[in-house]
Structure formats: C-alpha cells, structure tokens
ZATIGU-153855 format. One record per residue (C-alpha): residue number from 0; residue in three letters; x, y, z. Coordinates in pm, 1 decimal, decimal comma. Example, Ala and Ser with C-alpha at 12.3 -4.5 7.8 and 13.67 -1.06 7.14 Angstrom:
{site 0 "Ala" {1230,0 -450,0 780,0}}
{site 1 "Ser" {1367,0 -106,0 714,0}}
//
This chain:
{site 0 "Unk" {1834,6 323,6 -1522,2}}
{site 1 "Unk" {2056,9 389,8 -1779,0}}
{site 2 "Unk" {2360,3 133,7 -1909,5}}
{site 3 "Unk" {2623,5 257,5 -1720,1}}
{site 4 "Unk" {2743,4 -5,3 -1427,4}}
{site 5 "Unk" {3035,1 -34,3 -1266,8}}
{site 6 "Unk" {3030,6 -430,6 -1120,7}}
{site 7 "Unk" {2757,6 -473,6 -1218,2}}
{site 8 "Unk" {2546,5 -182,3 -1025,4}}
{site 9 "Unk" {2360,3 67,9 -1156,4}}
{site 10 "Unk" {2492,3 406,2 -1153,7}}
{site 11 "Unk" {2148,9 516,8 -1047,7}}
{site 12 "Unk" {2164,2 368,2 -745,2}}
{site 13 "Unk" {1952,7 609,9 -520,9}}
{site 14 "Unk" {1648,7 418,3 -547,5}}
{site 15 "Unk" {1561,3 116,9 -358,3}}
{site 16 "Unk" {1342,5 11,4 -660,5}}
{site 17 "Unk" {1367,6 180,1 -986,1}}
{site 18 "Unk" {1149,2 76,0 -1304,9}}
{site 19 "Unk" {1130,3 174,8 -1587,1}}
{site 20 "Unk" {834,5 112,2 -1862,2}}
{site 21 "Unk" {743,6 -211,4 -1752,5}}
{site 22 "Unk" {502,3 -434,0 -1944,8}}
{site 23 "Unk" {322,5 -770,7 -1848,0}}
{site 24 "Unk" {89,0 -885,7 -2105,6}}
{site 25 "Unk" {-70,5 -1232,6 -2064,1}}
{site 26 "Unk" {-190,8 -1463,2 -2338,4}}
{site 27 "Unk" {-577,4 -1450,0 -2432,1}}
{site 28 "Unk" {-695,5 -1808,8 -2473,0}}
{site 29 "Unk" {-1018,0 -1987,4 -2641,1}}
{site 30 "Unk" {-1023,8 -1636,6 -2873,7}}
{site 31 "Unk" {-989,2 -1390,3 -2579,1}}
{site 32 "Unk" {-787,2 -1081,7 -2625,2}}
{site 33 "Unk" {-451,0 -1041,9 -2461,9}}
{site 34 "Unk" {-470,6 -899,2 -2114,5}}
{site 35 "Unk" {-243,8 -612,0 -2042,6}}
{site 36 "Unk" {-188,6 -595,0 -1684,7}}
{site 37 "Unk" {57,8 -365,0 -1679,0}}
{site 38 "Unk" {116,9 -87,8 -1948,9}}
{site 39 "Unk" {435,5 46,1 -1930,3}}
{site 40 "Unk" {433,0 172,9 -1570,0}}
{site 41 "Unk" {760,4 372,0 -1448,2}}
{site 42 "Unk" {831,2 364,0 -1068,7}}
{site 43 "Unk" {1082,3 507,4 -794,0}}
{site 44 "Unk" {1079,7 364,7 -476,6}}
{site 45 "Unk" {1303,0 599,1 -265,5}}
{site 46 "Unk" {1555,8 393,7 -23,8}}
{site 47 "Unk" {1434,3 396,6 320,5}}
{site 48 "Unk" {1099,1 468,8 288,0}}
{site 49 "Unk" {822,2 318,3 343,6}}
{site 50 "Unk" {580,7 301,5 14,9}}
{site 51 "Unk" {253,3 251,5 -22,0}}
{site 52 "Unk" {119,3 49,3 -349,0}}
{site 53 "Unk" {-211,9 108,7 -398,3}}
{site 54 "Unk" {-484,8 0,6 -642,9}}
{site 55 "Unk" {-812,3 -157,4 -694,0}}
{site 56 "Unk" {-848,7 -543,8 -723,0}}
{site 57 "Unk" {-719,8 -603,6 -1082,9}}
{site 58 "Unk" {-493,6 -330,4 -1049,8}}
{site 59 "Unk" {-177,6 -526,8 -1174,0}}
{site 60 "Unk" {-10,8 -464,3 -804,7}}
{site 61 "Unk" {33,0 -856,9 -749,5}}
{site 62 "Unk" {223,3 -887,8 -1112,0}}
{site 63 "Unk" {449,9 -607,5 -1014,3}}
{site 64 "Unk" {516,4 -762,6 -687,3}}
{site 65 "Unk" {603,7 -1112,0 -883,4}}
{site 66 "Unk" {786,5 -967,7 -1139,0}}
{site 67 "Unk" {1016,7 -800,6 -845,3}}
{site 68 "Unk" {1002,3 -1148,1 -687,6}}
{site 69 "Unk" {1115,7 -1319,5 -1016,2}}
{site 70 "Unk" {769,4 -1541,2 -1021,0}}
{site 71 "Unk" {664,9 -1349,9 -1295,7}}
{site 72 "Unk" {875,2 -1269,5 -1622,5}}
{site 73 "Unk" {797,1 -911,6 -1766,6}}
{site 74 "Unk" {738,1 -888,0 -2121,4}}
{site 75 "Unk" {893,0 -563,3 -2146,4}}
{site 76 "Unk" {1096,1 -272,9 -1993,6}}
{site 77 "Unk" {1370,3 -255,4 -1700,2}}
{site 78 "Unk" {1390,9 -311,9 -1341,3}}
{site 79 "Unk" {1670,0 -264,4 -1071,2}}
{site 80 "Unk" {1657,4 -363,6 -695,3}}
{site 81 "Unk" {1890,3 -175,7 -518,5}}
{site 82 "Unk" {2115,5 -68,2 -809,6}}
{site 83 "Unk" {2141,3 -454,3 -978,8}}
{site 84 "Unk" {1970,6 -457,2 -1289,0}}
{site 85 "Unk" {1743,1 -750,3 -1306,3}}
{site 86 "Unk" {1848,6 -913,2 -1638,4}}
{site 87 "Unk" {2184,9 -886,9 -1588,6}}
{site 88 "Unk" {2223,3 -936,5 -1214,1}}
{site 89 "Unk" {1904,2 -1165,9 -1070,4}}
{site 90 "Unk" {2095,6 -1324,9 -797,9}}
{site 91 "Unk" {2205,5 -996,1 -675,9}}
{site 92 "Unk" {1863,2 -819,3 -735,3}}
{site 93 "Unk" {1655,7 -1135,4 -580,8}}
{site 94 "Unk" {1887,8 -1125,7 -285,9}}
{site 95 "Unk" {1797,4 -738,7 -222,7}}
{site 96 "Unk" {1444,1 -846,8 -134,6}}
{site 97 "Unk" {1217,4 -998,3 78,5}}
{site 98 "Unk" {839,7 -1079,1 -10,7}}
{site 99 "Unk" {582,9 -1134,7 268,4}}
{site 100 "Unk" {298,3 -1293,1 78,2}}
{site 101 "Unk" {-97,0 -1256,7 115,4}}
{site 102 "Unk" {-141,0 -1629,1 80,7}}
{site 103 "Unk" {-78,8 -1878,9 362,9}}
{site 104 "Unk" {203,5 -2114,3 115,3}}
{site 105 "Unk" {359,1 -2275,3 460,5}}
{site 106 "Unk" {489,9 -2620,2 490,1}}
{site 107 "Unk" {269,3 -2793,6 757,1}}
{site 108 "Unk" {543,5 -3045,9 818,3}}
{site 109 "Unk" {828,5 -2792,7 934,2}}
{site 110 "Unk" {880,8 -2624,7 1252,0}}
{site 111 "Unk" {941,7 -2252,2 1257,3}}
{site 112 "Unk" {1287,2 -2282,0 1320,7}}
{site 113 "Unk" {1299,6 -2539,0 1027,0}}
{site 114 "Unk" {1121,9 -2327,3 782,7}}
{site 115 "Unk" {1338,2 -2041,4 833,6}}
{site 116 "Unk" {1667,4 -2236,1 828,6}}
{site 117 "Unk" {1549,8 -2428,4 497,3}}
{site 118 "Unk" {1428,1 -2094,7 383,2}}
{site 119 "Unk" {1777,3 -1931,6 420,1}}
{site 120 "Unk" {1969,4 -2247,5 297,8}}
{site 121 "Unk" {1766,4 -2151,4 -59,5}}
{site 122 "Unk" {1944,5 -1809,4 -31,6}}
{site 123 "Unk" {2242,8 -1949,6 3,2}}
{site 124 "Unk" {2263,8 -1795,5 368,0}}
{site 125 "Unk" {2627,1 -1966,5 552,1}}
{site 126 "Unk" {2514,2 -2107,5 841,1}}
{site 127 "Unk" {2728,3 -1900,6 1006,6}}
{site 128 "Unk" {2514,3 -1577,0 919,1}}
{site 129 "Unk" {2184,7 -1757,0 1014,2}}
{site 130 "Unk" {1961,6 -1570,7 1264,4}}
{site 131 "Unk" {1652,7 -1779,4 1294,6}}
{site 132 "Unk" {1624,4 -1737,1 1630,7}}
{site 133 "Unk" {1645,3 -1378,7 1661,3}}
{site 134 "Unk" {1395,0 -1292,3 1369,8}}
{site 135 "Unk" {1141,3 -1550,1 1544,5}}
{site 136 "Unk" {1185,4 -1371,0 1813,7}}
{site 137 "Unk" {1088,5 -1016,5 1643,5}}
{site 138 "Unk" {782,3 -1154,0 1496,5}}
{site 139 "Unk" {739,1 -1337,0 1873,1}}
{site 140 "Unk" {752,2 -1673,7 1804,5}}
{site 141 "Unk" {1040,4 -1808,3 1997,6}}
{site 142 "Unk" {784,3 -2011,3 2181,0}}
{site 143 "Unk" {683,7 -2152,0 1922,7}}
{site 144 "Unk" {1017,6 -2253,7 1733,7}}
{site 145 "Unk" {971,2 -2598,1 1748,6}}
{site 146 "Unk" {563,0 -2636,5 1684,9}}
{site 147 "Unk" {454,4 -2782,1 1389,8}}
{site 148 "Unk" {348,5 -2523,3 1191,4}}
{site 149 "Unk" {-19,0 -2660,2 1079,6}}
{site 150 "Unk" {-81,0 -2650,3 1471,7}}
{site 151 "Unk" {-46,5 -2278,9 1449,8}}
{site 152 "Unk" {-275,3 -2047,7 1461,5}}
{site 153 "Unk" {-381,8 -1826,2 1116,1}}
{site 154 "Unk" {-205,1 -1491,3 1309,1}}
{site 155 "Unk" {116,0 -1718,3 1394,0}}
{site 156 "Unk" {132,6 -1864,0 1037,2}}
{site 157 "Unk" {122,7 -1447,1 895,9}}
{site 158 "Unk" {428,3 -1383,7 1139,9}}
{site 159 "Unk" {598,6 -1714,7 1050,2}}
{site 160 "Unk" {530,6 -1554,6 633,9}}
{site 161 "Unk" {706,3 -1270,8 792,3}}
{site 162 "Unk" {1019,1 -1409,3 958,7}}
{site 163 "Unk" {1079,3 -1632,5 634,6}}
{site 164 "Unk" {1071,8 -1307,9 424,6}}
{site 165 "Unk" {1356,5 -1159,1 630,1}}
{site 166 "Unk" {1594,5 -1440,7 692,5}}
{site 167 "Unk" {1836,9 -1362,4 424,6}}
{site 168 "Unk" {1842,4 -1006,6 528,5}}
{site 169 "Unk" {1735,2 -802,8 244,5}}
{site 170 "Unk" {1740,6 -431,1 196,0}}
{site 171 "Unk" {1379,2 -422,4 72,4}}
{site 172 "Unk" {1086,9 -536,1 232,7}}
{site 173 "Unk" {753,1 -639,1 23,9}}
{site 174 "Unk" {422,4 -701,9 225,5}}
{site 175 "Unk" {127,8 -774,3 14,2}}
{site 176 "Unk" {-163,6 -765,2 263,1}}
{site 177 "Unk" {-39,6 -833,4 586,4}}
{site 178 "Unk" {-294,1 -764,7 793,4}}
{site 179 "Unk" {-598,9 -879,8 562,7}}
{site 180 "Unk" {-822,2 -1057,6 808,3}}
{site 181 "Unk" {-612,1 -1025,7 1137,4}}
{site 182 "Unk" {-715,1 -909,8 1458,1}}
{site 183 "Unk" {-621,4 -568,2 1605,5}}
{site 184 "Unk" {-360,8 -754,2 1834,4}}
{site 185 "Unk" {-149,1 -908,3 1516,6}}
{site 186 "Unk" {-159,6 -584,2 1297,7}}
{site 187 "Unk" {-1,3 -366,4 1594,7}}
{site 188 "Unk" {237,2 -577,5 1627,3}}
{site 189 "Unk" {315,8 -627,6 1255,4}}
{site 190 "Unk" {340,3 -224,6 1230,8}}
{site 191 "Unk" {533,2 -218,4 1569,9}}
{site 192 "Unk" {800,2 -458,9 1405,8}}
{site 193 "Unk" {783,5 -319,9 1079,5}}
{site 194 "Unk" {857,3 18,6 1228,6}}
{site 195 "Unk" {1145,3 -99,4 1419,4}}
{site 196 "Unk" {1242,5 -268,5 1036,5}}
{site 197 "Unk" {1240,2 51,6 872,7}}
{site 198 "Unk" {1445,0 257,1 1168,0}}
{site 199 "Unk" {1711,4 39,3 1101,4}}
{site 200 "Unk" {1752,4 151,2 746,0}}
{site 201 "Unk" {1527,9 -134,2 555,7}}
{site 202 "Unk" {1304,2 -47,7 247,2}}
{site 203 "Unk" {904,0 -146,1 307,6}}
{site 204 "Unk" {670,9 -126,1 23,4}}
{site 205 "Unk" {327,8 -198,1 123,5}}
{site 206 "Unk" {-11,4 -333,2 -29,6}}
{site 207 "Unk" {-267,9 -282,1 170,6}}
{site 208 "Unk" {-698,2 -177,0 96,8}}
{site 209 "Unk" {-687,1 -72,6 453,7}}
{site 210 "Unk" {-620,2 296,5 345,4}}
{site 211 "Unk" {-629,6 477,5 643,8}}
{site 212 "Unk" {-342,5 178,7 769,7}}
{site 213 "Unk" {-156,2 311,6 430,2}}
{site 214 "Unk" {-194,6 719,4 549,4}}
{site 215 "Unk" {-73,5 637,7 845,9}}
{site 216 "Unk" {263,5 397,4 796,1}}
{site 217 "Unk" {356,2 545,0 433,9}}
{site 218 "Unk" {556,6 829,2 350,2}}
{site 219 "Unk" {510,5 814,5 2,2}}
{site 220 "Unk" {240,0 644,9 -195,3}}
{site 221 "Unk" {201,6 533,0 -570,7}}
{site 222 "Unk" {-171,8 434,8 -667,6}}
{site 223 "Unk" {-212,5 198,1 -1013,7}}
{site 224 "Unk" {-517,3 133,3 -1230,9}}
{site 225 "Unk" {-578,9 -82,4 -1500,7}}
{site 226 "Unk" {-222,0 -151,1 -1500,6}}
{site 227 "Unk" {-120,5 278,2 -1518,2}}
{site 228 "Unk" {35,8 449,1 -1249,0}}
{site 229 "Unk" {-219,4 731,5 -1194,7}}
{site 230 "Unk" {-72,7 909,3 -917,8}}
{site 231 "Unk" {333,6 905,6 -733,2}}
{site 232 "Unk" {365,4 1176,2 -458,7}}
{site 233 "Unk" {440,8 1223,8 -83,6}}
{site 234 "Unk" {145,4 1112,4 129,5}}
{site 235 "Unk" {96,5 1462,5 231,1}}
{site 236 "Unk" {103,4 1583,2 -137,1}}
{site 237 "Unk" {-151,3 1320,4 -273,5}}
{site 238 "Unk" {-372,8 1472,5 55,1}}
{site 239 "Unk" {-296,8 1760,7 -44,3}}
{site 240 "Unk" {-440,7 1718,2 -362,3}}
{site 241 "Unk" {-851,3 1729,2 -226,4}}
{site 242 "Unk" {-890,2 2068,7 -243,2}}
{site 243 "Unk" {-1270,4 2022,0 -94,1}}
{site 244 "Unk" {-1351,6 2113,7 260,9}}
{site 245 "Unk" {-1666,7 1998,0 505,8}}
{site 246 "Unk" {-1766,2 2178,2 751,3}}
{site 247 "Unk" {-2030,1 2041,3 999,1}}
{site 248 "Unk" {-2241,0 2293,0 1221,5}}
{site 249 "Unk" {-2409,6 2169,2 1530,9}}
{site 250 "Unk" {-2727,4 2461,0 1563,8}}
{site 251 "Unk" {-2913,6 2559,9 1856,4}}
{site 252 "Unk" {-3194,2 2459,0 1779,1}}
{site 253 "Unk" {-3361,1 2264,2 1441,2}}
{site 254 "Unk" {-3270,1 2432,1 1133,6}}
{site 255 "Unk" {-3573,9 2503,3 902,1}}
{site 256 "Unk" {-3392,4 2707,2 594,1}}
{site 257 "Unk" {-3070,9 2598,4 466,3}}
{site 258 "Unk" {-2810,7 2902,6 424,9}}
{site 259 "Unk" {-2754,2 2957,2 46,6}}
{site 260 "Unk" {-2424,8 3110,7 -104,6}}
{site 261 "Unk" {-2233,3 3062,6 -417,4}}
{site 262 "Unk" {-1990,5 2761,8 -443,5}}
{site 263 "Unk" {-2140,7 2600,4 -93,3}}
{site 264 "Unk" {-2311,2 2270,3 -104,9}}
{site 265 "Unk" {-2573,3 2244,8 198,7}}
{site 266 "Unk" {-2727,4 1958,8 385,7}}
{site 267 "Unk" {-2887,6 1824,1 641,0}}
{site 268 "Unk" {-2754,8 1520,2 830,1}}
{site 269 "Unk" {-2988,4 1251,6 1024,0}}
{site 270 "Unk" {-2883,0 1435,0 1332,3}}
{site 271 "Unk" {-2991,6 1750,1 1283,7}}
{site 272 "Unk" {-2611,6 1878,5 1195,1}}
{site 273 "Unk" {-2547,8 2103,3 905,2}}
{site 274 "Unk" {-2288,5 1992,9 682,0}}
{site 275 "Unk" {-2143,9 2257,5 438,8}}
{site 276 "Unk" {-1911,3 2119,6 103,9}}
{site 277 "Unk" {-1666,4 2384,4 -32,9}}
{site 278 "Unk" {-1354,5 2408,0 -250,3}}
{site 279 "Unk" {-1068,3 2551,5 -35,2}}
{site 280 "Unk" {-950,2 2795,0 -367,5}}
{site 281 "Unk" {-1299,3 2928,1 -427,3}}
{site 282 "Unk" {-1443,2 2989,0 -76,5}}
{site 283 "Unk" {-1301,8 3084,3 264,8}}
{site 284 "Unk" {-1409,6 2898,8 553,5}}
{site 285 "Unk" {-1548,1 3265,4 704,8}}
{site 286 "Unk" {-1756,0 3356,8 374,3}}
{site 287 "Unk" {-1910,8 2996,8 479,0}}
{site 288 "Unk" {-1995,8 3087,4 845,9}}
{site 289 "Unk" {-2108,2 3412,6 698,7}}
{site 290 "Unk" {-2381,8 3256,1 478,0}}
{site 291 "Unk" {-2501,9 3042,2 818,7}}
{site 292 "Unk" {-2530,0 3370,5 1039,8}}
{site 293 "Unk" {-2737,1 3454,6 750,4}}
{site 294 "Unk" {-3010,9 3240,8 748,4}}
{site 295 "Unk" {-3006,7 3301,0 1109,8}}
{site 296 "Unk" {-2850,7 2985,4 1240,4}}
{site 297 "Unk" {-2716,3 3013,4 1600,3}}
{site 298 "Unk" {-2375,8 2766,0 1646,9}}
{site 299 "Unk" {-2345,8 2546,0 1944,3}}
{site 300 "Unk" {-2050,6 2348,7 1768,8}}
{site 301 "Unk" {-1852,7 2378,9 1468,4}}
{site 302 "Unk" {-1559,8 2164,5 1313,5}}
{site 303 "Unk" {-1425,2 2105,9 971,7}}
{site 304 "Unk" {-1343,0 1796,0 780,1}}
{site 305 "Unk" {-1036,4 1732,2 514,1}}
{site 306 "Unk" {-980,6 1505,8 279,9}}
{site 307 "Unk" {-845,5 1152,6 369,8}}
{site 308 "Unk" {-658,7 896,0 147,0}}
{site 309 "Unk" {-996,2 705,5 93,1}}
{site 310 "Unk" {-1131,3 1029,4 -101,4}}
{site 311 "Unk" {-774,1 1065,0 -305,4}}
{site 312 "Unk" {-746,6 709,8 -421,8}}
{site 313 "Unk" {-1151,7 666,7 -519,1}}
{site 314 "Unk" {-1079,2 1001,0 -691,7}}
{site 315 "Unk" {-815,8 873,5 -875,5}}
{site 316 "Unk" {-934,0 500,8 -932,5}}
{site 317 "Unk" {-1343,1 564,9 -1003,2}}
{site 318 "Unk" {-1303,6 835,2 -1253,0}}
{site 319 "Unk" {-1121,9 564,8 -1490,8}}
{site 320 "Unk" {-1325,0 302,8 -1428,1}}
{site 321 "Unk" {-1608,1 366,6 -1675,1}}
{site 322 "Unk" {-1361,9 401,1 -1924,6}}
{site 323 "Unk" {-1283,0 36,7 -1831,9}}
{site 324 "Unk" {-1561,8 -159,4 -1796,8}}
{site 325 "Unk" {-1392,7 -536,8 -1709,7}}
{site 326 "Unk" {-1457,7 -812,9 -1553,8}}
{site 327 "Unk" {-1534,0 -808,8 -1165,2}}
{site 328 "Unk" {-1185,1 -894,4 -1086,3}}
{site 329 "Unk" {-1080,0 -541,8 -1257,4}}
{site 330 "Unk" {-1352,7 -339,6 -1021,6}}
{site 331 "Unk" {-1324,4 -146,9 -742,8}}
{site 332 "Unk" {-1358,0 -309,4 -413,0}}
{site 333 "Unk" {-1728,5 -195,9 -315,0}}
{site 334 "Unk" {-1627,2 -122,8 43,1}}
{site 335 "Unk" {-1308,6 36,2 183,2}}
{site 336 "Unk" {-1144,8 -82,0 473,8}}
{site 337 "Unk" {-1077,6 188,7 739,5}}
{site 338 "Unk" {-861,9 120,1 1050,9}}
{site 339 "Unk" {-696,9 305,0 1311,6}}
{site 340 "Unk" {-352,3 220,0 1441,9}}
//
C-alpha cells in the first residue's frame, strides 16, 4: 500500500480492497496455545468485480470480513478500502463498505423503513441523501415498509440484512452467506439484485460453500486455509488449473474387459457406463477412444467431463488438512453444496 497519500488516499488506489500481511491472533486461555487465524495473508480485490472468498469452516474468512468491518482489530499488517488506509482513515474506509451478515442481528421492534433510516442516521447519512424507500424496493420490500420486522418471514429478514447493508451507499459490497438456507425463489432474486449492484459499478465480495453459486457469479476467486491464502486467480484460471479429464462412454452392449492404456484410469459405473480418468498434458482424448476401440467396445454415446470449482477448492483445501489436524470447527465441511442459478 505503500506511505504515500495525498488527503489521505492511498496512491494505490486501483484496488477496491488491498491488504497487505495481515495477522489476527487470538488469546489461548486455561493454558491453550494462541490461535492464529490468520497468518499474514496478502489480498487484492480488483474494483468492480465480483470476488469470491472461499474456505473451509475455520478458514479465518469471518475474521477477515470483521476486521474489514472494524468488529475485529488486526494484530498486525495493513488494510485499505478503496484507497483509505484503515489506521489512519477508519471513517473514510468504514464508509466504503457495506456488510450483509450470515446471522439474523435485526431489531424485532423496528419497521423496515425504521431500520434502514436508523441504520443510515449511524452513518451519518443527511436526511436529505436517504433512499430507504428505493433500496426496499430493490430487495422488494416496499410492501412491507411498515411491518414489524419479527412478523417477517426468515427470506424477508435476509433482504431487510441486505437493504441495511446498502443504505449509506458504499462502493464495496460484503455478503457472508446470503443464501445459506433460502429457497430457490430468494437466492435468484438476491443474484438478480446483486447483478444489477455490480453493473452499476459496486464492488461484491462473496462467501459462499455453495461453490457452483461462486463459479457462476465470481470473476475472480481467492480460496484461504488455516488462515493462508492458498490460491488468487481468475475463475477461469483456478479451473483451469485441473488438468484431469473424464470421459464417460455409453457401450452397445455390457462391457466385459475394461480397455487398458498407459496414464488412463478405467471404471465401471452402476449403469453400465464406462468412465475413463486422464491428465489433459499426458493423454489425448483420441489415444483414449483408441484404447476403447481396442478392447472392442462399440459407442452408442460419448461425452467428456472437466473440472469444476468443487474439485479446485477440495484440491487446494484437503491436501493441507492433514498437516492440520484441529478441532472440528477447522475441518472441511463433509458435504459441498452444489446449486444451479
């Protein structure tokens, strides 16, 4: 980030999020170690895109996210939010962003309306610059502006989380979660409006285990573990990355002797289909047909499979995780969440 500012901003002030070795350690208590939740991670958030922050449970996302916030005070290293430096500027840095939490913190005794205008009034937003009732009516709650909001429903109350994140109109968008738990209905429209967010020039970094939601919205994606950034590329690049290929053969009739050739993993599925592994750089797709014809297998059907961003990120995140053993908290999530849009 450097120390050169003019005002105040940081000369490097192409990122939307820049940080530099950041450290969180926590206290051990009752004799337990210090816990390191993050160790020293360095991270570009290009402005305008939208970023994917991704990690297993333990990960240290959630302390990065509250350090941005200013919940959580870092013990070491630099950040800047849209070129403020968050030491020296933290008005100007907290003002740059908005945080959409995972948990349901909502006031049960205010309105929607009233939760967004007490909301901006702790910004410091003039009155004059309020726009409660056009933001409740991009997360579509305009009926609903004067309902109390413990008679809303749990997909209402993640909108209302929303519409209180963007009332002061920052650059930067954080959603941790959004659509953990909601129905197909609520996450469209989330990604519908968070779309239409990001076309009008706005920031979105996104948290999500539902990786095939994260393939689909990001355009560039960091992945963390154990509190290390073990991977910062395009989506495409990260994709890119899998170098192994399927291919799945439907046969004519039952297959009896698998084909056999060097570098080609065969099996049988449940259904009869053959499915063939391969790396891309050792083995063309036609030496692999060739080994089929082979053993005398007629093709009805053929297709091939690449990797998705389920098979990057457990390659990434498993591979460290014996080096790690923790607590469950620290572990992989057993099952990955796969959506379509």
């Amino acid at each position: 980030m450097g120390d050169d500012q003019t005002g105040g901003k940081c000369h490097m002030c192409d990122a939307a999020i820049r940080i530099e070795g950041l450290r969180k350690t926590y206290r051990g208590g009752k004799g337990q170690p210090e816990k390191h939740a993050l160790k020293g991670i360095n991270l570009t958030v290009p402005r305008g895109s939208v970023f994917g922050l991704l990690g297993p449970n333990g990960a240290g996302k959630s302390t990065l996210i509250n350090i941005l916030a200013g919940l959580v005070v870092k013990s070491a290293g630099r950040v800047a939010i849209w070129g403020f430096d968050q030491d020296q500027n933290p008005r100007q840095s907290r003002s740059a962003i908005g945080v959409m939490p995972q948990e349901l913190n909502l006031d049960p005794f205010f309105t929607p309306r009233g939760a967004l205008e007490v909301q901006a009034g702790l910004y410091g937003v003039p009155k004059s610059e309020r726009r409660s009732d056009q933001i409740l009516e991009l997360v579509g709650l305009s009926d609903k502006a004067e309902a109390y909001a413990r008679t809303l429903s749990g997909g209402m109350r993640r909108r209302l989380l929303l519409a209180k994140a963007l009332v002061h109109h920052p650059k930067i968008l954080v959603l941790d979660e959004p659509t953990a738990g909601v129905d197909i209905e609520l996450r469209q429209m989330l990604w519908a409006n968070v779309r239409k967010l990001n076309e009008r020039g706005m920031t979105i970094i996104l948290t999500t285990h539902y990786l095939e939601e994260a393939q689909e919205m990001c355009d560039e994606i960091a992945i963390i573990n154990h509190g290390e950034k073990v991977a910062q590329d395009s989506t495409a690049n990260l994709l890119g990355r899998m170098d192994s290929r399927t291919m799945v053969i439907v046969p004519d009739s039952p297959i009896i002797d698998l084909p056999v050739s060097e570098g080609v993993e065969a099996a049988l599925r449940d259904d009869g289909s053959l499915v063939l592994q391969y790396r891309n750089i050792q083995t063309s797709a036609e030496q692999v047909l060739e080994s089929v014809r082979a053993a005398n297998i007629r093709i009805r059907d053929v297709r091939t499979e690449e990797a998705d961003l389920e098979d990057v990120f457990l390659a990434l995140t498993s591979s460290r995780t014996e080096d790690h053993p923790a607590d469950d908290k620290d572990q992989p999530r057993r099952g990955i969440h796969r959506v379509k849009l």
